[in-house]
KEFIDREN-738690 format. One record per residue (C-alpha): residue in one letter; x, y, z. Coordinates in steps of 0.25 Angstrom, whole numbers, plus 2048, in hexadecimal, padded with zeros to 3 digits. Layout:
REM KEFIDREN-738690
@rest a	u X	v Y	w Z;
...
REM end
This chain:
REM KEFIDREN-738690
@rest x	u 800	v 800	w 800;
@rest x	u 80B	v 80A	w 805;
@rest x	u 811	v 806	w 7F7;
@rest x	u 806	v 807	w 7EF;
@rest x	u 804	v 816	w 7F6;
@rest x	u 812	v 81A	w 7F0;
@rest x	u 810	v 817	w 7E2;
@rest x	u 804	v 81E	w 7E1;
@rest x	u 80B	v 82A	w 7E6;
@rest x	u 818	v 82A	w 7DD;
@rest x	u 811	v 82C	w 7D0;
@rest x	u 807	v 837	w 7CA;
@rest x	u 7FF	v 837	w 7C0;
@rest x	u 807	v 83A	w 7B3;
@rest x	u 806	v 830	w 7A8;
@rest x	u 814	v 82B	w 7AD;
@rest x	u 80E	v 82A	w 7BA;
@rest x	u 804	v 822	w 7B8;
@rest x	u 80B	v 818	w 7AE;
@rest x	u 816	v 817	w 7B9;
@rest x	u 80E	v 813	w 7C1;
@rest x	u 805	v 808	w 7B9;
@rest x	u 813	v 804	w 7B5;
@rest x	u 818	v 801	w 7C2;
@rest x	u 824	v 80B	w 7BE;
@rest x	u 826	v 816	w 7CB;
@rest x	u 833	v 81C	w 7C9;
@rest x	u 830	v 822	w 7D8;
@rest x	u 827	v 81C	w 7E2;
@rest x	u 827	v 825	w 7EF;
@rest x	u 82B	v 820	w 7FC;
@rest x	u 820	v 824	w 804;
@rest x	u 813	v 82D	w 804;
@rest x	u 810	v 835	w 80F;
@rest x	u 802	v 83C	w 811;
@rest x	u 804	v 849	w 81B;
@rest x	u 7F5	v 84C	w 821;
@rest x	u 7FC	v 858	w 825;
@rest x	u 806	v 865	w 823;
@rest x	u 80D	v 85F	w 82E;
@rest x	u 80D	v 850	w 82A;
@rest x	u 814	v 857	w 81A;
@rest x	u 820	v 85E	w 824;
@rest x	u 821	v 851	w 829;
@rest x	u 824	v 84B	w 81B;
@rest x	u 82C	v 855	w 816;
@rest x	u 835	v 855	w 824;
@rest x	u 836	v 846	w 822;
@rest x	u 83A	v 847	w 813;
@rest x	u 845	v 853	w 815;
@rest x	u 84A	v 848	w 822;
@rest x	u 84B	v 83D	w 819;
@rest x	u 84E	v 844	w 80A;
@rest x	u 840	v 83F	w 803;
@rest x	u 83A	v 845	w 7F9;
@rest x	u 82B	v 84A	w 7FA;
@rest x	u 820	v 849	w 7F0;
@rest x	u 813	v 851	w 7F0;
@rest x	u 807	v 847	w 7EC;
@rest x	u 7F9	v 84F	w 7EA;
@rest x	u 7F2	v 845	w 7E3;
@rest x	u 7FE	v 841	w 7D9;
@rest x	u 7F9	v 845	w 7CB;
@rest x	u 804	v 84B	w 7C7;
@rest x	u 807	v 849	w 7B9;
@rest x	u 813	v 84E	w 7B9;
@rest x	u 81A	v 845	w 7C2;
@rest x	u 819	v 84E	w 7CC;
@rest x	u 818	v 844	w 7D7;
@rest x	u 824	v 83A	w 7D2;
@rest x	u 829	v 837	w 7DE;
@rest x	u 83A	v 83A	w 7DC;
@rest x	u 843	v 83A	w 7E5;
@rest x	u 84D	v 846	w 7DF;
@rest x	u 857	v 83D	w 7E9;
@rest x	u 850	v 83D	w 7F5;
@rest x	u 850	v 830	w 7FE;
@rest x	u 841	v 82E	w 7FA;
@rest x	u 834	v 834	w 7F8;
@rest x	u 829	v 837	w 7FF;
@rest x	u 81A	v 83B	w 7F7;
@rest x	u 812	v 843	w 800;
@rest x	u 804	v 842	w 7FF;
@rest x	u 7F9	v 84D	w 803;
@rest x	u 7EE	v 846	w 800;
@rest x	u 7EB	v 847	w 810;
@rest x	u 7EB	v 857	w 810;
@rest x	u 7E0	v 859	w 80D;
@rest x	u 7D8	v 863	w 814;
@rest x	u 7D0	v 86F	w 812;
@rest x	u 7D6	v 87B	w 81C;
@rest x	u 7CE	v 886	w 818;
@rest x	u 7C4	v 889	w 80D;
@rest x	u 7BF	v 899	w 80D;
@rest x	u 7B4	v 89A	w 804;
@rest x	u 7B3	v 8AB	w 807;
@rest x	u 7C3	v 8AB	w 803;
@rest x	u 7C2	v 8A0	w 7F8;
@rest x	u 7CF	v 899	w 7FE;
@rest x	u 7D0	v 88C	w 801;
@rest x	u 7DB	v 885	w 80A;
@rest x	u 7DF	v 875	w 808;
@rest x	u 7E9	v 86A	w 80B;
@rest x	u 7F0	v 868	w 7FD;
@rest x	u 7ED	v 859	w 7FE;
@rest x	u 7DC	v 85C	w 7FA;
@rest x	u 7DB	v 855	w 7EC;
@rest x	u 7D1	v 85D	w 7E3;
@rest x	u 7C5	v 858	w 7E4;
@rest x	u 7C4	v 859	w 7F3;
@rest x	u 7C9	v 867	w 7F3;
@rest x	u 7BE	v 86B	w 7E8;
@rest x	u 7B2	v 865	w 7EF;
@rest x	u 7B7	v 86B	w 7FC;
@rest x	u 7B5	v 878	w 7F4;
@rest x	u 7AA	v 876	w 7ED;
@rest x	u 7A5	v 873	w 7FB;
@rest x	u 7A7	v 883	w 7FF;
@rest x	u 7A2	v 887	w 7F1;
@rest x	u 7B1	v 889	w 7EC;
@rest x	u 7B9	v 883	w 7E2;
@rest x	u 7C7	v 882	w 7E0;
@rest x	u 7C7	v 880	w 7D0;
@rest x	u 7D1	v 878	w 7CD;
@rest x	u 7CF	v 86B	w 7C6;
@rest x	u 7DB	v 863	w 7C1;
@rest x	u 7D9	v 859	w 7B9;
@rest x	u 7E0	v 84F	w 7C5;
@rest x	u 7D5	v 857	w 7CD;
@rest x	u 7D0	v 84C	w 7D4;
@rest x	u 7DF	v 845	w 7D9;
@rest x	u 7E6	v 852	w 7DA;
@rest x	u 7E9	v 85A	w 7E8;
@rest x	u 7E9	v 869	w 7EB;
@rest x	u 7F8	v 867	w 7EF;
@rest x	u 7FB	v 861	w 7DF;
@rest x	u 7F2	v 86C	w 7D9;
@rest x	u 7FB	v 877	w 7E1;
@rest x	u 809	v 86F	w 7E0;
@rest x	u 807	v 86D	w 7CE;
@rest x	u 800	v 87B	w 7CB;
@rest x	u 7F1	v 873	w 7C9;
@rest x	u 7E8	v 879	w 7BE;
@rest x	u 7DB	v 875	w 7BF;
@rest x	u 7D1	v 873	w 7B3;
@rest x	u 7C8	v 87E	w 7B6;
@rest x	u 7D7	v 887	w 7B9;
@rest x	u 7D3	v 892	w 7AD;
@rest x	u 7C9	v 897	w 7B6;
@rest x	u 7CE	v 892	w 7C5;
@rest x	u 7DC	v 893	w 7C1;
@rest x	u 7E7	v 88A	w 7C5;
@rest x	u 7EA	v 884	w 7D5;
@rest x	u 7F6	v 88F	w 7D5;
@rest x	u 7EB	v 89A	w 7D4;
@rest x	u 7E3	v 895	w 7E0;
@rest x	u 7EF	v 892	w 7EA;
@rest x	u 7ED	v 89D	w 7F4;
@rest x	u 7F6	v 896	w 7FE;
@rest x	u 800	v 88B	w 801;
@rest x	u 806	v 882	w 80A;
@rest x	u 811	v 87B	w 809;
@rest x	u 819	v 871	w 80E;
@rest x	u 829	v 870	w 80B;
@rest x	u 836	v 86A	w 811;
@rest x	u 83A	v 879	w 815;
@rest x	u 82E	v 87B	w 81C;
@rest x	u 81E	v 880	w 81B;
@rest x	u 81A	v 88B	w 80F;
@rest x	u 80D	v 892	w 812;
@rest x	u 806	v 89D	w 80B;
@rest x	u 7F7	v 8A2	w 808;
@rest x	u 7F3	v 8AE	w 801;
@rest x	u 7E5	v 8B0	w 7FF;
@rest x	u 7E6	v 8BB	w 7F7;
@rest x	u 7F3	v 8C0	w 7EF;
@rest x	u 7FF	v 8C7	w 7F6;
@rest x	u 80B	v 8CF	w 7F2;
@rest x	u 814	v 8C9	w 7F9;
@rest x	u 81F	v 8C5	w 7F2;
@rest x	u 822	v 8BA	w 7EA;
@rest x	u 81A	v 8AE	w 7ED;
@rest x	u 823	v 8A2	w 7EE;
@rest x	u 817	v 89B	w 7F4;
@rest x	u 812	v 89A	w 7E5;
@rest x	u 81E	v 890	w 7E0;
@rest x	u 819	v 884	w 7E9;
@rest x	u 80C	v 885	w 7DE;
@rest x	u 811	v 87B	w 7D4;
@rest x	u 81E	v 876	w 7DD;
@rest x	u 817	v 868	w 7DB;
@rest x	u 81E	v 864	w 7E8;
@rest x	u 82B	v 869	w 7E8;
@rest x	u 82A	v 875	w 7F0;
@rest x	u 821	v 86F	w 7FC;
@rest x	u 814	v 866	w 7FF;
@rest x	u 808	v 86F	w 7FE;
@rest x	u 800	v 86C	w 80B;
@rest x	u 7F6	v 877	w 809;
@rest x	u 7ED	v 883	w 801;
@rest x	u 7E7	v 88D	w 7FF;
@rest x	u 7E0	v 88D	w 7F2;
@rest x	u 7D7	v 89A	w 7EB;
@rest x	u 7C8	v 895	w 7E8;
@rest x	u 7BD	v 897	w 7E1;
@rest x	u 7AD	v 898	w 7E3;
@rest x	u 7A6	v 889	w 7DD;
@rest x	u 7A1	v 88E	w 7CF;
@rest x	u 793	v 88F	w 7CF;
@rest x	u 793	v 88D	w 7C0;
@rest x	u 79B	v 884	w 7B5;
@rest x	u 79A	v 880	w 7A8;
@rest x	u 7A3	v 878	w 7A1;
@rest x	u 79F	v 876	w 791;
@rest x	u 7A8	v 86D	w 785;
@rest x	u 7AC	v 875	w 77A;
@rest x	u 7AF	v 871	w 76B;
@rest x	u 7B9	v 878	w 764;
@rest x	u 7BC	v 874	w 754;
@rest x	u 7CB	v 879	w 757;
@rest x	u 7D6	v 87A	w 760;
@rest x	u 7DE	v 887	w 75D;
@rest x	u 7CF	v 88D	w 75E;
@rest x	u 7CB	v 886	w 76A;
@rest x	u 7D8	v 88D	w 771;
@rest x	u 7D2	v 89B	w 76C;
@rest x	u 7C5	v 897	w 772;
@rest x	u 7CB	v 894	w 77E;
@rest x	u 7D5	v 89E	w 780;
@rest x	u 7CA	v 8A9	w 77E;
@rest x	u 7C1	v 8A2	w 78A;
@rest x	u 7CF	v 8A1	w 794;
@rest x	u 7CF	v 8B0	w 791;
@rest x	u 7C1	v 8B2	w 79A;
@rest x	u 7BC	v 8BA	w 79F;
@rest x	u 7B4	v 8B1	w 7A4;
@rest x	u 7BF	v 8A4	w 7A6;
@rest x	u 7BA	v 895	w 7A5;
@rest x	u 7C0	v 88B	w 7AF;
@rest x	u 7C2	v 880	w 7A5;
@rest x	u 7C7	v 882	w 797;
@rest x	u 7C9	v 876	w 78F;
@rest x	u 7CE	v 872	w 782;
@rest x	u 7D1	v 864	w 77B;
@rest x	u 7D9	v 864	w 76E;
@rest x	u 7D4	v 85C	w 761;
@rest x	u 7DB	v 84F	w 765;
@rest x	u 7D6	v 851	w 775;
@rest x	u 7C8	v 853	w 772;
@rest x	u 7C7	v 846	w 766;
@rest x	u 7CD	v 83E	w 774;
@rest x	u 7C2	v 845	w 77E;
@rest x	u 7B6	v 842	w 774;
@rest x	u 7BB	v 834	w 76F;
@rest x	u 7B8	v 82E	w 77D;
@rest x	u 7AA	v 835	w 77E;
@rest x	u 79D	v 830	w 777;
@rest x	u 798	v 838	w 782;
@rest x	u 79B	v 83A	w 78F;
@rest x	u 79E	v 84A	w 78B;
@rest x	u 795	v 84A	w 77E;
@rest x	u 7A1	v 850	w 776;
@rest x	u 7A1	v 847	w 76C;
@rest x	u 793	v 846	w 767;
@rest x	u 795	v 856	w 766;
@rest x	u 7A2	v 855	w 760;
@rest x	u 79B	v 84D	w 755;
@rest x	u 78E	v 853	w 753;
@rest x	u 78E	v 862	w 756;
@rest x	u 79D	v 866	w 754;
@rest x	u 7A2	v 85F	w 74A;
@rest x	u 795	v 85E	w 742;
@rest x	u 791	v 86D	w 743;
@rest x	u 79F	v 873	w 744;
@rest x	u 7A6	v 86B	w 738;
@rest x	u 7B1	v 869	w 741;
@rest x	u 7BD	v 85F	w 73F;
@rest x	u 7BC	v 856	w 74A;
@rest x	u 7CB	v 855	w 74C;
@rest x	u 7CC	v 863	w 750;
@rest x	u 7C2	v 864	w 75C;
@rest x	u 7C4	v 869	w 76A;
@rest x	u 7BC	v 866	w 775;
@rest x	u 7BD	v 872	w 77F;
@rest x	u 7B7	v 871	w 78D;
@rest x	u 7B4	v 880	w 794;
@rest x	u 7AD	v 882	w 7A1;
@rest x	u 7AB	v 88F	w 7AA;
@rest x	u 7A8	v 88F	w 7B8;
@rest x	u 7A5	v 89A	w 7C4;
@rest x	u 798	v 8A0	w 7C5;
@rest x	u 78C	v 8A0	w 7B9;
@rest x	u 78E	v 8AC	w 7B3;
@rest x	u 79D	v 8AC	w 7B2;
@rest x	u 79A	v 89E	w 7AB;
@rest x	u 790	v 8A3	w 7A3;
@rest x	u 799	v 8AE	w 79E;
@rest x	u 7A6	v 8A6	w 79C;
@rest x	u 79C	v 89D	w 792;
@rest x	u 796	v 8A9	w 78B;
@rest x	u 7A4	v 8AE	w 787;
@rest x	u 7A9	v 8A0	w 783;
@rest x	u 79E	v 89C	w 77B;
@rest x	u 7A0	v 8A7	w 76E;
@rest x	u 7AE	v 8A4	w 770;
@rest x	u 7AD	v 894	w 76D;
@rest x	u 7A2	v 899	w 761;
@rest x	u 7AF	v 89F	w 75D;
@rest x	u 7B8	v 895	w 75E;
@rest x	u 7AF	v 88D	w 755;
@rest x	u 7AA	v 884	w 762;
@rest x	u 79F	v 87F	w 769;
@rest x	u 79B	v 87E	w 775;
@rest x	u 798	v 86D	w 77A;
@rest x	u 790	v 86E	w 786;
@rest x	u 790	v 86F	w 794;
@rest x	u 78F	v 85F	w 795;
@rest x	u 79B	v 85C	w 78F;
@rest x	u 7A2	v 867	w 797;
@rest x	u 79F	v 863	w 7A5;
@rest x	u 7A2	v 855	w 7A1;
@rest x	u 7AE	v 859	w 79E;
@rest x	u 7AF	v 85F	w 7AA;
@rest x	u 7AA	v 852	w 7B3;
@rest x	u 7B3	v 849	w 7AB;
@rest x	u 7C0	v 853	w 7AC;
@rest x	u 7C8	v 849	w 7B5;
@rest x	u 7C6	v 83F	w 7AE;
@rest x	u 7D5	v 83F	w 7A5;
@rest x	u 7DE	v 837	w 7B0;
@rest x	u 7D4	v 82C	w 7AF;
@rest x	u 7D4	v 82B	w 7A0;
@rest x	u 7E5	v 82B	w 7A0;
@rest x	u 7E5	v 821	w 7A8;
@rest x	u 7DB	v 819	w 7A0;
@rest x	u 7E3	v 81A	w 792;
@rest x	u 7F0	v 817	w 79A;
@rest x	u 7E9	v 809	w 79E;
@rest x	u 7E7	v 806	w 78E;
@rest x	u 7F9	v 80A	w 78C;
@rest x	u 7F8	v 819	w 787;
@rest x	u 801	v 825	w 78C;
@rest x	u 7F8	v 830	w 791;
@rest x	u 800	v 83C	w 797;
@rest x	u 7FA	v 84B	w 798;
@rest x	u 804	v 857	w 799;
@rest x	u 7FF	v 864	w 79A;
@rest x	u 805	v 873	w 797;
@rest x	u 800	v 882	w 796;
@rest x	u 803	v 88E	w 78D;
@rest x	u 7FE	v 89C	w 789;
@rest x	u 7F4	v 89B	w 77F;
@rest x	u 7FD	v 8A1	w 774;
@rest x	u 806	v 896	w 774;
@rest x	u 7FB	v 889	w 779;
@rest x	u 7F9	v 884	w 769;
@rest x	u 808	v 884	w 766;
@rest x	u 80A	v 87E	w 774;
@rest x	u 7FE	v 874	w 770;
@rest x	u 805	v 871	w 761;
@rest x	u 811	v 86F	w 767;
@rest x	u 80F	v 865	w 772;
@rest x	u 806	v 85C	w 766;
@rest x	u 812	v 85E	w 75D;
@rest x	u 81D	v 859	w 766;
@rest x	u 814	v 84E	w 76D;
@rest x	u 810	v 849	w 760;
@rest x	u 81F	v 849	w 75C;
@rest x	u 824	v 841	w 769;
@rest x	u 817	v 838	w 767;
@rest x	u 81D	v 833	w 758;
@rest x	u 82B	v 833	w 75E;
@rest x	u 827	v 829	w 768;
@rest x	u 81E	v 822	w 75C;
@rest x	u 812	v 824	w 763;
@rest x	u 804	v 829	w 760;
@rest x	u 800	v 834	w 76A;
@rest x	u 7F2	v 83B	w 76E;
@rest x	u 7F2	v 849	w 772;
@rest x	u 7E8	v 84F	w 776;
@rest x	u 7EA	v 85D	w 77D;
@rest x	u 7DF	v 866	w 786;
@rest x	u 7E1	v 874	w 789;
@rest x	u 7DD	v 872	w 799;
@rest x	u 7DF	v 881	w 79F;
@rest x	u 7DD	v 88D	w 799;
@rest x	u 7DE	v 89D	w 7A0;
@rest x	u 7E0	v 8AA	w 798;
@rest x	u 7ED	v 8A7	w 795;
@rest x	u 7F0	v 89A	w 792;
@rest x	u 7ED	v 88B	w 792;
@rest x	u 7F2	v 87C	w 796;
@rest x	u 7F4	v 872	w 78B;
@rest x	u 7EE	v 866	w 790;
@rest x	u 7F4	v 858	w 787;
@rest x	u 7F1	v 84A	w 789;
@rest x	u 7FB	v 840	w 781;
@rest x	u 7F7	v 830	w 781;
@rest x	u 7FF	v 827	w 779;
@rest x	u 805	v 819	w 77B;
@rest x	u 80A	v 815	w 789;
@rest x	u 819	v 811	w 786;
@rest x	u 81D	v 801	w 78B;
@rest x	u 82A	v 806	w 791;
@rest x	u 827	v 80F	w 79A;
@rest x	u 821	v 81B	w 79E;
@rest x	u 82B	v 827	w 799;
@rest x	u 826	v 825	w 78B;
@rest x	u 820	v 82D	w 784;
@rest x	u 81D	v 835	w 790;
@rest x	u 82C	v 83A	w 78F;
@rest x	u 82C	v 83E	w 780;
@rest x	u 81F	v 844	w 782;
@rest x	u 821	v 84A	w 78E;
@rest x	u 82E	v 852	w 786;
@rest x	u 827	v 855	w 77A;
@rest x	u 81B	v 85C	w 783;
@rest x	u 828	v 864	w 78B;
@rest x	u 82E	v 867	w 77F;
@rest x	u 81F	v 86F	w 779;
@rest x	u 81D	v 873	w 787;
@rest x	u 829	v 87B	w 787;
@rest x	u 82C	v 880	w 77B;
@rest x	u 81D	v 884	w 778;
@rest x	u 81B	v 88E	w 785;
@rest x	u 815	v 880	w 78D;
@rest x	u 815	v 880	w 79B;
@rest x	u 81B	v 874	w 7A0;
@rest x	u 80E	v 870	w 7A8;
@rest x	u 802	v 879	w 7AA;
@rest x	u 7FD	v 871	w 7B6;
@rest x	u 802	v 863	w 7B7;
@rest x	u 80E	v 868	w 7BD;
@rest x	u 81F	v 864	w 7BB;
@rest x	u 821	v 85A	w 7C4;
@rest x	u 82D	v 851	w 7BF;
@rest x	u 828	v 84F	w 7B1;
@rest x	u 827	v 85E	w 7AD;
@rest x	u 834	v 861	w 7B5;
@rest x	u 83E	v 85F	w 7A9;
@rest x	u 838	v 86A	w 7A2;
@rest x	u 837	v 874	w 7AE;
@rest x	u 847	v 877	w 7B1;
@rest x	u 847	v 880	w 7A4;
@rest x	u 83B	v 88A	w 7AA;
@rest x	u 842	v 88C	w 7B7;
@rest x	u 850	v 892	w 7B4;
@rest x	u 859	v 89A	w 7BC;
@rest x	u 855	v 8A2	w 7C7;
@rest x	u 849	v 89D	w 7C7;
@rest x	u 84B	v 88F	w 7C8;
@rest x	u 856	v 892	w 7D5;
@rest x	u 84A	v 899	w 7DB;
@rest x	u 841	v 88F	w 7DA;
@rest x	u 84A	v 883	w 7DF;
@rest x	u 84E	v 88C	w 7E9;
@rest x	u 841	v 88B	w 7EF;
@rest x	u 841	v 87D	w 7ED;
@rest x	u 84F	v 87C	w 7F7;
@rest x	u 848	v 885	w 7FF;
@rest x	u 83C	v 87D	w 802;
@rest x	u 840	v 870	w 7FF;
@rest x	u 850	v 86F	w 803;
@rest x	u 851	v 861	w 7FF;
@rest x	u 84A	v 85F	w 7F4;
@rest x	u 83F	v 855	w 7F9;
@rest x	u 833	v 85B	w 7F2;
@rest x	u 82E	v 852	w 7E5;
@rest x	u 83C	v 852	w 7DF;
@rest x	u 83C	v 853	w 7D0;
@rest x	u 830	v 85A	w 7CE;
@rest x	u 82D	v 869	w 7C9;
@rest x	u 838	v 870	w 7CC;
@rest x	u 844	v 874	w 7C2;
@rest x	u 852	v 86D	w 7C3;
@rest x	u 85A	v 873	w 7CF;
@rest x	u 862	v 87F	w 7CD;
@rest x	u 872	v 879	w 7CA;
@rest x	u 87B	v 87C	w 7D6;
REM end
């Protein structure tokens, strides 16, 4: 059992992961989990690993997909995976100051009906929504699906605590301060290697009392991105905008005589009535929320710019099912793995003056890689996130699982997406995170003096090192 108990907490959920751990083919195996019920109990760990030299990994709810979790030792005498599954609590909800204070260890559906419960809402919903923790939200820099409208978690933390070898960092500022520069910021998207968030303070949001989600139909991409661009610009901002690609949306409908009624639609009012190649349609999915009347006016502005875009609007009915069935993806993965197919996602973000040469060239250079390994490849691409600004390119890549083992063709696609990434204006993640399989990529965007600022804090909260080893952070500055 206690064996059992530390495989499950050495691997996450990337598609390396997973096929490790089917495989029977951990690199690393943590050498214990320990589950704190309390601030003091997590000194009690990080006094013990800084006595014996351990390395510590934060666990939220281990669906890194970025091998954030990997439990490395970086030459430590073992490792140590720290669970806060048992920090749980609510400390204080103020629905008058709409703040609310938890243990980082709350996963997101309790955390949301606890809200809900007081008439508020959080809005974030991942896509791990309902295996994810507050603390992995915090720690990776979360956006969740409705972030155009709620924003992402790093614009709802209003304080922090935190937990590292050095010693306790606390702060909370309900409101903004000039005060200096605002070092508490960094520990958002640390991913672990500053300190175990403990606790938070988070910005919330009244329960919408209205929201409608609706499918869209668009006869081109390029167009479609217009369309949406224009929306994201408000003034009236949608929570969710949403937009499959040709080869996304043929994969959505292809499964569906149904349950979302797309299809019959596709078939009988678009493409009969719009004469439009079938190859070339995108299914778009854009829902408001808040009260009536700002939903009702974000739908009268959209609705003469989707005539102008030379779409239709599907329904209601396939918008909200949508909407139901949202968390449904990790399920499916794990399905097509069973039946030998390579499914991996990757995710990255831009402005949108450069998204469709970002778009081209990700298809391009995975396509080449694909042929060099002699394999067919599926991409299928969504933009997920949308503000004024920019938008995050979503892909989904299935191929063939490779007998040997589980590098290929995760490593020749995972380069070839780096290599678009970073030559296109990509970021390297726009909310799965670093952790250790972005890292390679991260050391040319910290140079200089800022990379001997950064690792300075890092010596100066964690001395030795112990903190999930390998991940995020930029090589060390040469001696």
């Amino acid at each position: 059992m206690e064996d059992d108990i530390r495989v499950s907490h050495s691997f996450g959920r990337s598609y390396v992961d997973v096929l490790s751990a089917r495989r029977g083919d951990a690199k690393w195996v943590t050498d214990a989990v320990a589950y704190p019920t309390s601030v003091e109990e997590v000194r009690k760990v990080l006094d013990l690993a800084m006595q014996q030299d351990l390395a510590v990994i934060p666990w939220g709810g281990g669906t890194s997909v970025v091998g954030g979790v990997t439990p490395e030792t970086d030459n430590h005498r073992g490792v140590v995976t720290l669970s806060l599954e048992r920090m749980n609590r609510t400390l204080k909800i103020s629905p008058r100051d709409q703040l609310g204070s938890f243990e980082c260890g709350i996963f997101g559906p309790d955390l949301e009906q606890r809200l809900q419960a007081r008439g508020l809402t959080l809005g974030h919903f991942p896509q791990s929504f309902e295996f994810s923790t507050l603390g992995g939200w915090i720690a990776t820099r979360s956006s969740g699906q409705a972030s155009s409208l709620y924003g992402d978690i790093s614009h709802r933390v209003m304080g922090l605590t935190v937990q590292t070898p050095g010693g306790e960092v606390r702060w909370e500022r309900p409101i903004e301060e000039a005060t200096g520069p605002s070092v508490d910021s960094l520990f958002i998207g640390s991913e672990g290697t500053l300190g175990i968030l403990t606790d938070a303070t988070l910005s919330l949001s009244p329960r919408p009392e209205s929201a409608t989600y609706r499918a869209l139909l668009l006869k081109d991409w390029k167009d479609a991105l217009v369309f949406l661009q224009e929306v994201a610009a408000g003034p009236v901002v949608p929570a969710v905008i949403r937009l499959s690609d040709p080869a996304e949306t043929r994969l959505t409908l292809a499964g569906r005589e149904a349950p979302l009624g797309l299809k019959g639609v596709l078939e009988r009012t678009y493409l009969g009535y719009h004469g439009v190649a079938q190859g070339g349609t995108c299914l778009g999915i854009l829902g408001f929320e808040g009260d009536r009347s700002a939903v009702d006016a974000g739908w009268k502005r959209a609705v003469p710019l989707l005539a102008r875009a030379g779409g239709i609007d599907v329904g209601r009915g396939a918008g909200e099912s949508w909407r139901k069935e949202r968390f449904s993806l990790p399920y499916l993965r794990d399905l097509l793995m069973d039946h030998g197919l390579f499914v991996e996602t990757l995710e990255t973000g831009t402005a949108w003056s450069t998204l469709q040469g970002l778009y081209d060239a990700l298809h391009s250079r995975l396509q080449e890689a694909a042929r060099s390994l002699r394999l067919p490849l599926f991409i299928g691409t969504h933009l997920s996130h949308a503000t004024s600004h920019g938008a995050c390119l979503y892909l989904t890549l299935i191929t063939q699982q490779s007998p040997e083992g589980v590098d290929e063709p995760f490593t020749t696609l995972k380069r070839a997406a780096m290599g678009a990434i970073t030559s296109h204006h990509g970021s390297l993640s726009h909310h799965h995170g670093i952790g250790s399989m972005h890292r390679p990529w991260v050391s040319p965007l910290w140079e200089g003096v800022a990379r001997d600022v950064l690792w300075s804090m890092k010596s100066k909260l964690d001395p030795k090192g112990l903190l999930n080893p390998g991940k995020t952070l930029p090589l060390r500055p040469q001696p």
